[in-house]
C-alpha positions in Angstrom: 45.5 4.0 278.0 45.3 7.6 276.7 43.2 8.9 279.8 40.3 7.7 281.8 36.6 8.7 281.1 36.4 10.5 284.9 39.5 12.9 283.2 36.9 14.9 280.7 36.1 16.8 283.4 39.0 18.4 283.3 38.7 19.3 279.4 37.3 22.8 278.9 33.6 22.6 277.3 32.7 18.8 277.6 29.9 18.2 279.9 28.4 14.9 281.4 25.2 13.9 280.4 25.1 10.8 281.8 28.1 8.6 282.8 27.5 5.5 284.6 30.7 4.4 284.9 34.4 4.8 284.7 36.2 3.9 281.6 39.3 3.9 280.2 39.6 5.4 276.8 42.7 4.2 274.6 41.7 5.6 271.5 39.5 8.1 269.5 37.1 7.4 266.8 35.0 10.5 265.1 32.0 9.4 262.8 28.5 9.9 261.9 28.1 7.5 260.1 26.6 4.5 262.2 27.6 1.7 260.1 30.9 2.4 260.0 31.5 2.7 263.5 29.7 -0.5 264.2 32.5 -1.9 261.7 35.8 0.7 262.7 35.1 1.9 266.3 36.8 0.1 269.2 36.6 -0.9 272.2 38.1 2.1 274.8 37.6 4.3 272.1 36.0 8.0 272.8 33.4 8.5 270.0 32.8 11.8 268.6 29.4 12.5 266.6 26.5 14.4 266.1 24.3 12.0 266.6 22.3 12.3 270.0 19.9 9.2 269.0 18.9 6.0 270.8 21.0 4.5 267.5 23.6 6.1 268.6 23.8 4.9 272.1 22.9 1.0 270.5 26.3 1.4 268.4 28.2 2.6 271.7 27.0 -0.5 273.7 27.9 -2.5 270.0 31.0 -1.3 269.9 32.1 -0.8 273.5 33.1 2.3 273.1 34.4 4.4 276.5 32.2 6.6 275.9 30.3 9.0 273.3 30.9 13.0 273.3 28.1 15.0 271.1 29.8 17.4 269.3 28.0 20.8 267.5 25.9 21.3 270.1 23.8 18.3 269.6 21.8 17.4 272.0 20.9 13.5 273.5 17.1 13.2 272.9 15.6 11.8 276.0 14.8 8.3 274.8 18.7 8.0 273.9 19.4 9.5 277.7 17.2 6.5 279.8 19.1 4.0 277.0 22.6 5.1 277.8 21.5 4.9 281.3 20.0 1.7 281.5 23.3 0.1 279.5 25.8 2.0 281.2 27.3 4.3 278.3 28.8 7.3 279.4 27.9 10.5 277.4 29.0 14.1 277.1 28.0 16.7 275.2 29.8 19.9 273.5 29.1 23.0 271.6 32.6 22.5 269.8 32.9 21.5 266.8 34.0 18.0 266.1 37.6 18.8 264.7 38.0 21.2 268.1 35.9 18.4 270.2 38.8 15.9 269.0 42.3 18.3 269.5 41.0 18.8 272.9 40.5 15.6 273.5 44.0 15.2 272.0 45.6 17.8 274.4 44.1 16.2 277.5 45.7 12.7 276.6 48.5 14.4 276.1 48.5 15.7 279.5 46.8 19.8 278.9 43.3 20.3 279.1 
């Protein structure tokens, strides 16, 4: 396990959206590109994208991914918020970019937020 989903708290400009549940995260996965996550993401991973769709949150329950953090100041569209709801998906949003979204996710599993 790299870190637990309830830990992205602690890592500077990562907001909850919605987070149903406590996961573990053992790996990270960044991708817009919904078929290939539906074929590369896995399970535990920490999902970084753009997309803020219901899609989006139908690939994270696919894939069982920990959870799903919108980068670029995307935003989750309210359909996609009562779907990740309803199945559970945990999802935070940032205004970094992806490549910053994904080193500080990198520093927090290595123990610095």
């Amino acid at each position: 396990m790299l870190f637990s989903t309830a830990d992205l708290a602690d890592c500077a400009g990562i907001e909850p959206v919605c987070c149903s549940q406590e996961r573990e995260v053992t790996g990270i996965y960044c991708c817009d590109l919904l078929s290939m996550v539906m074929g590369r993401a896995q399970e535990g991973d920490l999902w970084i994208t753009v997309m803020g769709n219901v899609n989006a949150i139908a690939v994270a329950a696919l894939a069982d991914v920990a959870c799903i953090v919108v980068a670029e100041g995307a935003v989750l569209d309210e359909e996609a918020r009562t779907k990740a709801q309803q199945q559970g998906i945990n999802v935070y949003c940032t205004e970094l970019p992806v490549y910053q979204t994904a080193m500080a996710v990198t520093a927090l599993a290595a123990g610095g937020a």
